[in-house]
C-alpha positions in Angstrom: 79.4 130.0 119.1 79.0 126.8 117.0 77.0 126.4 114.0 76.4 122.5 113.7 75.6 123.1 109.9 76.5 126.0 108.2 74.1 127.3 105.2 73.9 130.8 103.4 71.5 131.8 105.7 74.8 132.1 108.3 76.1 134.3 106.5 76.7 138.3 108.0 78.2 140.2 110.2 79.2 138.7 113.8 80.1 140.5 116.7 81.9 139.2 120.2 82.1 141.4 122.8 83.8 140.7 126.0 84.1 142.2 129.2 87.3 141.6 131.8 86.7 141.6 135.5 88.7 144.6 135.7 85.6 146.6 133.8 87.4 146.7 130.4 85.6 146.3 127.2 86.8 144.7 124.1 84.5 144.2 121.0 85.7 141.5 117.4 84.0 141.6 114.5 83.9 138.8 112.1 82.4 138.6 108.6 80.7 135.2 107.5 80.3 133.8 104.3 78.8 130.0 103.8 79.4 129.4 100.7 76.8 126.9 98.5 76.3 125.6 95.2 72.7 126.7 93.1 69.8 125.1 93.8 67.5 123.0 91.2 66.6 125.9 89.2 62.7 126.5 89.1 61.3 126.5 85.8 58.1 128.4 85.2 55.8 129.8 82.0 55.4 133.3 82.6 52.7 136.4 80.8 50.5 133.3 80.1 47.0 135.7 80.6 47.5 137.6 77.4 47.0 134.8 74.3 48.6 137.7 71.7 51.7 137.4 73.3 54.0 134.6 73.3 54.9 133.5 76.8 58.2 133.6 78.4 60.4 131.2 80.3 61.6 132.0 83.6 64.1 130.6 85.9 65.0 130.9 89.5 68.0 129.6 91.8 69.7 130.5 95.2 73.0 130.1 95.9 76.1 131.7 97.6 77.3 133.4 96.1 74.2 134.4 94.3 74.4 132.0 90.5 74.6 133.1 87.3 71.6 131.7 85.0 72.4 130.5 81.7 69.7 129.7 79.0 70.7 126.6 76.4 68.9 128.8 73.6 68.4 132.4 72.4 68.3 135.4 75.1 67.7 138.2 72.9 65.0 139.3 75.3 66.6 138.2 78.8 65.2 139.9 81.8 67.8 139.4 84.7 66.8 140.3 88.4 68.4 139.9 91.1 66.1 138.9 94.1 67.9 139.1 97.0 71.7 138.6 97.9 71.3 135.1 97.2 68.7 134.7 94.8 68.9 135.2 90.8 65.7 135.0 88.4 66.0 135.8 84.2 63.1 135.1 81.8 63.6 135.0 78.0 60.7 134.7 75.1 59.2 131.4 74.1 59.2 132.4 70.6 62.3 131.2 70.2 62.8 128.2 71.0 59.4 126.5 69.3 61.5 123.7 67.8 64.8 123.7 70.8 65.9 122.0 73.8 64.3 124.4 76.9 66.8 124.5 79.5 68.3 126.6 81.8 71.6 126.1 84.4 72.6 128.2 87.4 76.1 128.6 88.1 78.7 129.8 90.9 82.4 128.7 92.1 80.8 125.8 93.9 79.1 123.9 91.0 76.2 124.2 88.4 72.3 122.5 88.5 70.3 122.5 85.3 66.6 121.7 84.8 65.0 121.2 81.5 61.3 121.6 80.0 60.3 118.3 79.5 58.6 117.5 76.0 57.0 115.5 73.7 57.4 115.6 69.8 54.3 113.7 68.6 55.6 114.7 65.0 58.0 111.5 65.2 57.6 107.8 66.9 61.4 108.0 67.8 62.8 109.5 71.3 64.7 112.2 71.7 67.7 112.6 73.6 66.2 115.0 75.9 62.7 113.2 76.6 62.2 111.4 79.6 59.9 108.9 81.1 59.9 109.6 84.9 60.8 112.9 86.9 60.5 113.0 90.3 59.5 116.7 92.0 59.3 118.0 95.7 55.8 119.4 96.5 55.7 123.2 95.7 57.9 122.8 92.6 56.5 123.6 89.4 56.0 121.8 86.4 56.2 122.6 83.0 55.5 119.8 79.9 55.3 120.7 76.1 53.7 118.7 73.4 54.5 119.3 69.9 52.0 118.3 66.9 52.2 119.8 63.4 48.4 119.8 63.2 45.7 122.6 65.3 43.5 120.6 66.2 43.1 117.3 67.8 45.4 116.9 70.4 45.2 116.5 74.4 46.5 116.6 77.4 45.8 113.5 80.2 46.6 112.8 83.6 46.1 109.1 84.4 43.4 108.9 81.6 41.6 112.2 82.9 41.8 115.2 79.6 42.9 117.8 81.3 41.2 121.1 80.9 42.8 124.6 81.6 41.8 126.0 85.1 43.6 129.3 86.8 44.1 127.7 89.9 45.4 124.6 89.1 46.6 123.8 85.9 47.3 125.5 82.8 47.0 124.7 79.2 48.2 126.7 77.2 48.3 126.7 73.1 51.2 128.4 71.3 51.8 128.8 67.3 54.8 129.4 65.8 55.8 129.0 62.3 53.1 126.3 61.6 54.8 124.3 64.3 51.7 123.8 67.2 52.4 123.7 70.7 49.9 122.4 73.9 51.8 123.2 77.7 50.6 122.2 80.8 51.7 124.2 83.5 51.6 123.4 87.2 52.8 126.6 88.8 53.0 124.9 92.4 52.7 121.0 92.4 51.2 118.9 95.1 51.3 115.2 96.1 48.3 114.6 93.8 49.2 115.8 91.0 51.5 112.7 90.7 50.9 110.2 88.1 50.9 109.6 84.1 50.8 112.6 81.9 49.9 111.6 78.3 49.9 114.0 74.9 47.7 112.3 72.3 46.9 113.2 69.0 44.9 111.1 67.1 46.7 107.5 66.8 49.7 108.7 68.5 50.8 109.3 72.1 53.7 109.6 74.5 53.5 109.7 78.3 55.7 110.0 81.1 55.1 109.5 84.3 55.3 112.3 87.3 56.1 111.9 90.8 55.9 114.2 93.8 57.3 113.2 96.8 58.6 115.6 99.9 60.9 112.7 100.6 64.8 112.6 99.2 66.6 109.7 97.5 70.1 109.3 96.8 71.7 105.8 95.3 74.6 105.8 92.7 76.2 103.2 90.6 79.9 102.1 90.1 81.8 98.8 89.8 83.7 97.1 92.6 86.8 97.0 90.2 88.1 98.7 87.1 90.4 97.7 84.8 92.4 100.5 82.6 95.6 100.2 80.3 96.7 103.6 80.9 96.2 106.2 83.4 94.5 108.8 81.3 91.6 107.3 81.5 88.5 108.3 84.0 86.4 107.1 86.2 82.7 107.2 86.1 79.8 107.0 88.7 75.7 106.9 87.4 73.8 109.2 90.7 70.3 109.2 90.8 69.4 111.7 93.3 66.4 113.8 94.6 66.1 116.7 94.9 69.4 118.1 94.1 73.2 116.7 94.5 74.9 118.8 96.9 78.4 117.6 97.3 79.9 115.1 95.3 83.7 114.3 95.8 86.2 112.0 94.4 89.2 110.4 96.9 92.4 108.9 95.2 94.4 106.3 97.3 96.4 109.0 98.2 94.1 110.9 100.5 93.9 113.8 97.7 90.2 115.0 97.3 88.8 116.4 93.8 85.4 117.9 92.8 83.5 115.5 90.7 83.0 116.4 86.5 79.2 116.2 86.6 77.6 115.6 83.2 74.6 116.8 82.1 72.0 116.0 84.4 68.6 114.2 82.6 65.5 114.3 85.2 67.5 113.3 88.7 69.9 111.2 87.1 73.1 112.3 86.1 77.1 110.5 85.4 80.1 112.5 87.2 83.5 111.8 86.4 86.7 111.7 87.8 89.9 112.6 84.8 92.6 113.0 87.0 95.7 110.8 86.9 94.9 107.6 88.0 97.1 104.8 89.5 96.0 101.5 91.2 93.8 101.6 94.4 91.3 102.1 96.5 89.1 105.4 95.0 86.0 106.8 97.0 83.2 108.7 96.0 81.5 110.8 98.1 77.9 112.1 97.9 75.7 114.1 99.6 71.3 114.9 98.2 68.9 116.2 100.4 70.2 115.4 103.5 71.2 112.2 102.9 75.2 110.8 102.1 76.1 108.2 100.6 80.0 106.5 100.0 81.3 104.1 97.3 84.2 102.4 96.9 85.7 100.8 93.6 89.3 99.1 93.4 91.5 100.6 90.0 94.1 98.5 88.5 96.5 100.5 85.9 97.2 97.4 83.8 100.8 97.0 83.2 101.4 95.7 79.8 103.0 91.8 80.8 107.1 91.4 79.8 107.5 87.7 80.2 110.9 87.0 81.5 112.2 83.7 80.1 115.0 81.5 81.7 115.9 77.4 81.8 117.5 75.9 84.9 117.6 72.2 85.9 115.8 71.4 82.9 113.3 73.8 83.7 111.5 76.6 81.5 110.8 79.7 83.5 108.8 82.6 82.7 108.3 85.5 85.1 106.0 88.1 84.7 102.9 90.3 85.9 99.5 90.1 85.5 96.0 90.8 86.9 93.9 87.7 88.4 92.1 85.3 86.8 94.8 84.6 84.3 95.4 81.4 81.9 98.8 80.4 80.6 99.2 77.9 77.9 102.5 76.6 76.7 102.4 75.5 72.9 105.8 73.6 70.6 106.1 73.4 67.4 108.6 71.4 65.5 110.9 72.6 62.9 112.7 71.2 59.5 115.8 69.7 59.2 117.1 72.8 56.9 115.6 75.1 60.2 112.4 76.3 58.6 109.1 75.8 60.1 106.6 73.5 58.7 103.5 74.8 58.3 101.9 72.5 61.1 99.7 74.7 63.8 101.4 75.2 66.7 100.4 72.4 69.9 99.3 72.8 73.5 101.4 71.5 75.7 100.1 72.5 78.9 97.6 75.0 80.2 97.2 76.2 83.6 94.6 78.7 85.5 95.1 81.3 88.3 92.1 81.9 90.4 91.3 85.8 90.9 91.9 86.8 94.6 91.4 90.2 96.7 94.4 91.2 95.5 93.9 90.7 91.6 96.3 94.2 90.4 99.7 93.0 89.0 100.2 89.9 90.5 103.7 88.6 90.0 103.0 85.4 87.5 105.7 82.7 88.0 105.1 79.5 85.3 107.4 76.7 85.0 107.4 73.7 82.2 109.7 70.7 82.1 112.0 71.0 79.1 111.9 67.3 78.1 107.9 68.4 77.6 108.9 70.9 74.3 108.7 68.3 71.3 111.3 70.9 69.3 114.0 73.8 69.7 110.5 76.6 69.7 108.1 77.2 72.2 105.1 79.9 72.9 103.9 81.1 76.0 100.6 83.1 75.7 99.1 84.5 79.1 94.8 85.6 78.7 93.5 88.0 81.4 90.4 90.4 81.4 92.3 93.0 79.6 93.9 91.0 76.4 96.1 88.1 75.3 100.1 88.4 75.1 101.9 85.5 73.3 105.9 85.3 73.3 108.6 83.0 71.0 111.6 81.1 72.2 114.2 79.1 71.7 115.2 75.7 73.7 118.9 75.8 75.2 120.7 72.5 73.7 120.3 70.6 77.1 119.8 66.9 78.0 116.3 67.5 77.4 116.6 68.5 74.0 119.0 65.4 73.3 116.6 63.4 74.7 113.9 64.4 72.5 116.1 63.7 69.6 116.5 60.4 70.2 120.3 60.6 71.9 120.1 59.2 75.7 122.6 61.5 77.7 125.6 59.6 79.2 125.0 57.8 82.6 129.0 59.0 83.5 128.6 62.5 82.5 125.3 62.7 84.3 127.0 61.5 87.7 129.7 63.2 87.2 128.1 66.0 87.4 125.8 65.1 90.6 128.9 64.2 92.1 130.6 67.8 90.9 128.0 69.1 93.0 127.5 67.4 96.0 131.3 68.7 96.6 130.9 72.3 96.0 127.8 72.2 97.8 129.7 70.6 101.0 133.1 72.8 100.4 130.1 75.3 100.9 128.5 74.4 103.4 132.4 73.6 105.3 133.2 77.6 104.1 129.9 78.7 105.7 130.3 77.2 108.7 133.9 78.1 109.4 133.2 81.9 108.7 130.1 81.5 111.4 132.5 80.4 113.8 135.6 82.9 113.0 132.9 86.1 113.3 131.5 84.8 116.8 135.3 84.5 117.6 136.2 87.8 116.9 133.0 89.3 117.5 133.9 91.7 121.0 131.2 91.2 123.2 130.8 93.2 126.3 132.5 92.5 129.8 132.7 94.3 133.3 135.8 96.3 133.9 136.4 93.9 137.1 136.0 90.7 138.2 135.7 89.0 141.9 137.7 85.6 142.6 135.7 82.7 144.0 138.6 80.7 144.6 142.2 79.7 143.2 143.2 76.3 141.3 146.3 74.5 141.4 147.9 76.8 138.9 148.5 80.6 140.7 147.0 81.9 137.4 144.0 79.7 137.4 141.1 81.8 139.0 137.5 81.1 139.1 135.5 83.9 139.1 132.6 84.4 141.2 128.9 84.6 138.3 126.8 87.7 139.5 124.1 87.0 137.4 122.3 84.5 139.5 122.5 87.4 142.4 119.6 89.5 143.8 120.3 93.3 143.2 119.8 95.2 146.6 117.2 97.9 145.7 118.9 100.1 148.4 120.9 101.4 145.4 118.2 102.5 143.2 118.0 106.0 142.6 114.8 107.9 141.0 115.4 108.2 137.1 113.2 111.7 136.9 116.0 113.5 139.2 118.7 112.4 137.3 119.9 114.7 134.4 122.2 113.9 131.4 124.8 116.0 130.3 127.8 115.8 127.9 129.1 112.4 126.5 132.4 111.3 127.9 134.0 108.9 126.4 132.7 105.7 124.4 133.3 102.1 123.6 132.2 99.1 121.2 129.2 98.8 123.6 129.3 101.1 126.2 129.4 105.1 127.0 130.2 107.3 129.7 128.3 110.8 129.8 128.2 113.4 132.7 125.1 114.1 134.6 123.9 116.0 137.6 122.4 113.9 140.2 119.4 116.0 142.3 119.5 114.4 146.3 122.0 111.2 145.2 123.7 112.1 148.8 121.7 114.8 150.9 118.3 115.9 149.9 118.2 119.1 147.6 121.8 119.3 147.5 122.9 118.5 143.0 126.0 116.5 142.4 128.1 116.4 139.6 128.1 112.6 139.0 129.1 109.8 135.9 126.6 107.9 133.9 127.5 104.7 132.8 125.4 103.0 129.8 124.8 100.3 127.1 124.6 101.9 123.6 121.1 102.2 122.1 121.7 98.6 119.9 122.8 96.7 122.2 122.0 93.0 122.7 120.3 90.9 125.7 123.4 89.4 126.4 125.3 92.7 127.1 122.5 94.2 129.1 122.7 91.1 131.2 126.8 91.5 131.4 125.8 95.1 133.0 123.6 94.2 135.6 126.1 91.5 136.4 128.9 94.5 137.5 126.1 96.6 138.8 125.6 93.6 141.3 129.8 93.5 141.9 129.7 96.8 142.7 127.1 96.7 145.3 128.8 93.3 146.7 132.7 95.2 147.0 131.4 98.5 148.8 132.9 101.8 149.0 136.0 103.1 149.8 137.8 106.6 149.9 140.4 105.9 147.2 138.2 104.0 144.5 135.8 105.3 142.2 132.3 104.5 144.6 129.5 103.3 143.3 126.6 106.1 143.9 123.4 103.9 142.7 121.5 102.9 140.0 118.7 103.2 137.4 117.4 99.7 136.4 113.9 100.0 136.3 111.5 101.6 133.3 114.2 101.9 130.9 117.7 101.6 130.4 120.5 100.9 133.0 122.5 103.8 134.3 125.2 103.3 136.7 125.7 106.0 138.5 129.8 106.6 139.7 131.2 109.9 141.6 132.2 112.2 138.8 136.1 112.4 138.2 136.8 116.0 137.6 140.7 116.3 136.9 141.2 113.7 134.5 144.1 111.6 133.7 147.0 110.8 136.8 149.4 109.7 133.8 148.6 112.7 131.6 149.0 114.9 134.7 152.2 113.4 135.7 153.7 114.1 132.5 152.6 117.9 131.9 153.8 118.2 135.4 157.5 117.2 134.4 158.7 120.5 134.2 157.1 121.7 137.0 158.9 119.0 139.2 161.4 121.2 140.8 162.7 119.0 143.5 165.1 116.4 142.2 166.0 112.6 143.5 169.1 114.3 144.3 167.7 117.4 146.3 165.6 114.7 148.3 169.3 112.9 149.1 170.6 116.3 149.8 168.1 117.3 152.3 167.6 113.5 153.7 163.6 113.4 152.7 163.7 109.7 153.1 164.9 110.2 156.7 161.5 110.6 156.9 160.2 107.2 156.1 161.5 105.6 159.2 160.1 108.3 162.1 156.7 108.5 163.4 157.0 111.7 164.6 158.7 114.9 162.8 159.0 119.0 163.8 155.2 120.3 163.0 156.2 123.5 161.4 154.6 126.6 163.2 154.0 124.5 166.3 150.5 123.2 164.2 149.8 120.3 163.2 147.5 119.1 160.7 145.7 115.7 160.5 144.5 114.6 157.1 141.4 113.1 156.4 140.0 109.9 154.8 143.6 108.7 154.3 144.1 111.5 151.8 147.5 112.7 151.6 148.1 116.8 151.0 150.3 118.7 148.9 152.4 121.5 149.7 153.3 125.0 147.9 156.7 124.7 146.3 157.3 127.9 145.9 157.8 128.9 149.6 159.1 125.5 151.0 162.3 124.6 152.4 163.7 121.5 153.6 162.0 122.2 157.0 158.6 122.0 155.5 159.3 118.0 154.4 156.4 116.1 155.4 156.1 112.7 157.1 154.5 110.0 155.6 153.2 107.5 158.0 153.8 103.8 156.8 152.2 102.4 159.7 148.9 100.5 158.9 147.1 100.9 162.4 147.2 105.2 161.5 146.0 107.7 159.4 148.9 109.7 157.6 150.0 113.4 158.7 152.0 116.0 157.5 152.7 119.3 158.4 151.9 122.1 156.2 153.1 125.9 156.4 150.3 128.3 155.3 151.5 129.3 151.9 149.2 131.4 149.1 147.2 128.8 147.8 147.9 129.8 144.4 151.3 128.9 144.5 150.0 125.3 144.8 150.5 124.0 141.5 154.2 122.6 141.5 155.0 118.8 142.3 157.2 118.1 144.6 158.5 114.6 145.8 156.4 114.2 148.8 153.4 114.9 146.2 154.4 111.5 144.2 154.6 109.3 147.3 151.6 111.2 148.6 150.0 109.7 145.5 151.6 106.5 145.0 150.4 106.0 149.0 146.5 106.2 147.9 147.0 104.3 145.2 148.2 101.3 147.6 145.2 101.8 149.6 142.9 101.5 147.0 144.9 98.7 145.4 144.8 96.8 148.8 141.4 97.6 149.7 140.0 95.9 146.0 142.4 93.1 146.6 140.8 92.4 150.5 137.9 91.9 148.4 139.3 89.4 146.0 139.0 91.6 142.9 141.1 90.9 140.1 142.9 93.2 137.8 143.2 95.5 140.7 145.8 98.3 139.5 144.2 98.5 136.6 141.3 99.2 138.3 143.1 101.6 140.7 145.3 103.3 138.5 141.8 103.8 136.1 140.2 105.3 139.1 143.1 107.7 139.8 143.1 109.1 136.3 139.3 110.1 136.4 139.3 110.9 140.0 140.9 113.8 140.1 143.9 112.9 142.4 142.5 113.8 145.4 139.9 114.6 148.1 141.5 116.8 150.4 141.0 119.6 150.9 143.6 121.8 148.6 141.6 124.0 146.2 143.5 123.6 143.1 142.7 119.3 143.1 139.0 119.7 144.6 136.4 119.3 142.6 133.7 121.6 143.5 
């Protein structure tokens, strides 16, 4: 349920029932409470059939909650009544207030609304504070006017030049004594469109009028300046509203998004000031408004003048002054001269130069930035004074002894000292410059920028060590090697470099669909520069050029589109070959001398050897295996075939593969065998740093890819 505009009338009980498709019930009760500031109270004169008694004043608001009425005078007699939940009434005797202010206000949490009696004292040709000269009223209001004479006779009431006479069903007038003070009201219990117009109390040679006007329509303007200028921030802000029939809402917004209640004043007729007294500081404030429907939003800039603190200073015969100010400002620069003994003469002081800054959009505490030539000051004193909106400031100084000054007095300054002293420093301004540029050129020196881990030779010079490398930048990248970025999820971080990191990821489908892979993410840093990403894409190209081989670290794809490059290698799961090698030292069992002993390198010159257990088995992808240590003999010593046109092959007994974990010298040439293939495939290729690259690729690889379960990575 939505209630576009929520009014006391809303409020109650409310009750949702639902009922499931399954036949159950369930049943939420909600209690609603709009709450809304009191309405214009309604002032009428009540028990005005019976002449011997004085009549009474009563008032009546709505609001929510229900308001509180409060009389400005005496309520020795109040009646209060309480309508209906949100509707209060209280009457109170005329007799009084005969010589008071009549006015009553209705009050709750959300605000207050007051509305007066509206008199005339024909006893005096001054105004009162609380008379009026035009009220405006909705049609069914009443209204209520007082005239006050001190005589008992000869007095009326007029509307528009008409007396008015007292008739039951439209008008009253109604004659009240009290204490030789004489009192004429006319009373429209219910007033309509025509009853607008002038309403005049004469007596004799003496009259006041004001004039009356009842309109069903609603008007809302207010007043307030575009800007505001205030020395300190206790001050507060203030808005004139004119408003028909009652101000609803009225709000105050600070710069900082912070809304506050306005301070309404008292209201006279349907104008009224509200205020804002909160802390202010400089910006943009809003004030909101809302009167019978209609809204209304103004906006007025606040500066928080800061008192100005010139800054004086004097550089290349300059006088500076630095300081704030709001916009327009005027600065004038005055001398004056002084006696020989240091006194000042008596002479006024004498405008040297003035200058204006036009105001602007911005005008709050502008920085204020004046300069004067020194040579201009006729003495060793000057005064700078600085005029904006809010006041004057004048400050005092003294002139440094410069050339200036000598000047003034009559001594030229030396043409030698003077290019002595350019020539001083054109030097330090080249040594400078000379300094500068050096240091440019050492940091771009040492700066490390980014290169691949590989490069490919085009060609050889005359020198054996003077390659020329192949430039992959210029190369198309085969799209074959892209690889969807959504199946691709990061893991742990590796390892990391000045540019460059290495995390662990799990690749969904990289080689068979719905099959995961563990896999390694290569990647630029988050700052990285253009030049490095290029650098990247160059080795991503490389890579795709050299291929793939069983005993390098292969290239699985790539990620270079809609964000940042990945390159995507098979994951390495046992770490580092040298590491390995040297926690394996004491595991090494099998001596150089053993081998001797037992003739294991009898076994580098045969092609053929006993297969132990009459089976023989063939490795694959020019993987070499490793045996159990712990159970072999000299018969179980493996061949290791040499020959380039064949795949190697031992023979392996079928030992507990936990036993597995020993070295043994077949083991090293087993690896140092893979290594060579690797190293010889990468240099077939013309890659350059190739052990590096191989022996790199053996320590994250993991050793191997055969099939013994200690060294394969599942």
């Amino acid at each position: 349920m939505l209630i576009p505009r929520c009014s006391r009338t809303d409020s109650g009980t409310y009750t949702l029932s639902c009922e499931s498709q399954r036949g159950s019930n369930f049943t939420k009760t909600v209690a609603l409470q709009a709450v809304e500031q009191p309405s214009k109270p309604q002032l009428y004169l009540d028990g005005i059939n019976d002449p011997s008694v004085s009549p009474s004043y009563k008032c009546i608001s709505k609001g929510s909650p229900r308001p509180k009425i409060v009389w400005s005078g005496p309520t020795d007699r109040e009646k209060k009544t309480a309508i209906d939940a949100w509707t209060a009434e209280s009457s109170v005797s005329s007799f009084k207030y005969y010589n008071m202010k009549v006015e009553c206000c209705a009050k709750n949490n959300e605000g207050e609304e007051c509305t007066q009696l509206y008199e005339f004292d024909l006893r005096t040709d001054s105004v009162k504070q609380e008379e009026v000269s035009n009220v405006t009223i909705s049609p069914g209001e009443p209204l209520l006017l007082r005239c006050t004479t001190g005589e008992d006779t000869g007095y009326t009431w007029e509307h528009d030049g008409k007396v008015l006479v007292d008739n039951k069903n439209t008008i009253r007038i109604i004659k009240q004594r009290v204490y030789g003070v004489n009192m004429v009201y006319a009373f429209i219990a219910s007033a309509a469109s025509d009853h607008s117009g002038t309403y005049t109390c004469k007596k004799s040679n003496r009259a006041k009028s004001m004039d009356i006007h009842v309109r069903d329509e609603s008007f809302l303007s207010s007043q307030l300046p575009d800007q505001i200028l205030i020395t300190q921030n206790s001050s507060c802000l203030e808005a004139d509203v004119f408003y028909h029939p009652g101000l609803q809402h009225c709000n105050w917004e600070a710069p900082d998004g912070s809304v506050t209640k306005c301070i309404r004043e008292q209201a006279v007729a349907n104008h009224r000031t509200v205020r804002y007294c909160n802390p202010l500081q400089s910006g943009e404030y809003k004030l909101h408004l809302e009167a019978g429907g209609k809204t209304e939003t103004k906006n007025t800039t606040v500066c928080v003048v800061e008192t100005p603190a010139p800054k004086f200073s004097e550089k290349y015969g300059l006088l500076i002054v630095e300081t704030v100010s709001v916009l327009p400002a005027n600065s004038t620069w005055m001398s004056r001269s002084s006696t020989p003994n240091g006194s000042e003469t008596d002479s006024s002081w004498e405008v040297i130069h003035q200058d204006y800054r036009q105001p602007s959009h911005d005008f709050c505490n502008r920085k204020h930035v004046r300069t004067l030539l020194a040579s201009e000051v006729a003495g060793s004193k000057f005064k700078f004074c600085l005029t904006n909106r809010v006041g004057t400031w004048c400050s005092e100084h003294y002139v440094l002894q410069t050339a200036s000054l000598l000047a003034s007095r009559g001594d030229p300054p030396s043409d030698s000292n003077s290019m002595l002293l350019k020539a001083g420093i054109f030097v330090l301004l080249l040594a400078l410059a000379v300094v500068t540029l050096l240091l440019v050129y050492y940091i771009k020196k040492k700066k490390p920028q980014y290169q691949p881990q590989l490069q490919m030779i085009q060609m050889v010079g005359p020198n054996d060590n003077d390659y020329i490398y192949i430039n992959f930048k210029d190369f198309d990248y085969d799209k074959k090697w892209e690889f969807p970025r959504q199946n691709l999820e990061l893991g742990k971080e590796l390892g990391s470099g000045a540019f460059g990191m290495v995390v662990q990821a799990t690749a969904y489908g990289i080689n068979d669909p719905g099959v995961s892979q563990q896999v390694a993410v290569k990647m630029l840093k988050e700052k990285h520069q253009t030049v490095e990403k290029e650098a990247l894409m160059s080795e991503l190209k490389m890579l795709t050029h050299i291929g793939q081989h069983t005993n390098i670290v292969n290239l699985l794809g790539a990620c270079t589109e809609t964000g940042p490059i990945y390159l995507i290698f098979q994951y390495c799961c046992y770490g580092d070959l040298l590491n390995y090698l040297k926690k394996s030292g004491d595991r090494y069992h099998k001596s150089v001398t053993d081998a001797f002993s037992r003739d294991r390198f009898s076994s580098l010159y045969h092609n053929l050897q006993t297969k132990k257990n009459q089976s023989e088995l063939v490795t694959k992808d020019n993987y070499m295996h490793m045996h159990g240590s712990t159970t072999r003999g000299q018969e179980d010593i493996a061949l290791i075939t040499i020959n380039s046109n064949e795949d190697p092959e031992i023979y392996e007994s079928e030992e507990d593969p936990t036993e597995l974990q020993a070295l043994t010298f077949d083991d090293l040439l087993s690896f140092a065998y893979q290594v060579a293939k690797g190293m010889e495939f990468l240099s077939s290729k013309n890659v350059r740093d190739v052990f590096y690259w191989c022996f790199t690729w053996i320590e994250q690889q993991g050793l191997y890819k055969g099939k013994d379960p200690w060294f394969h990575c599942f």
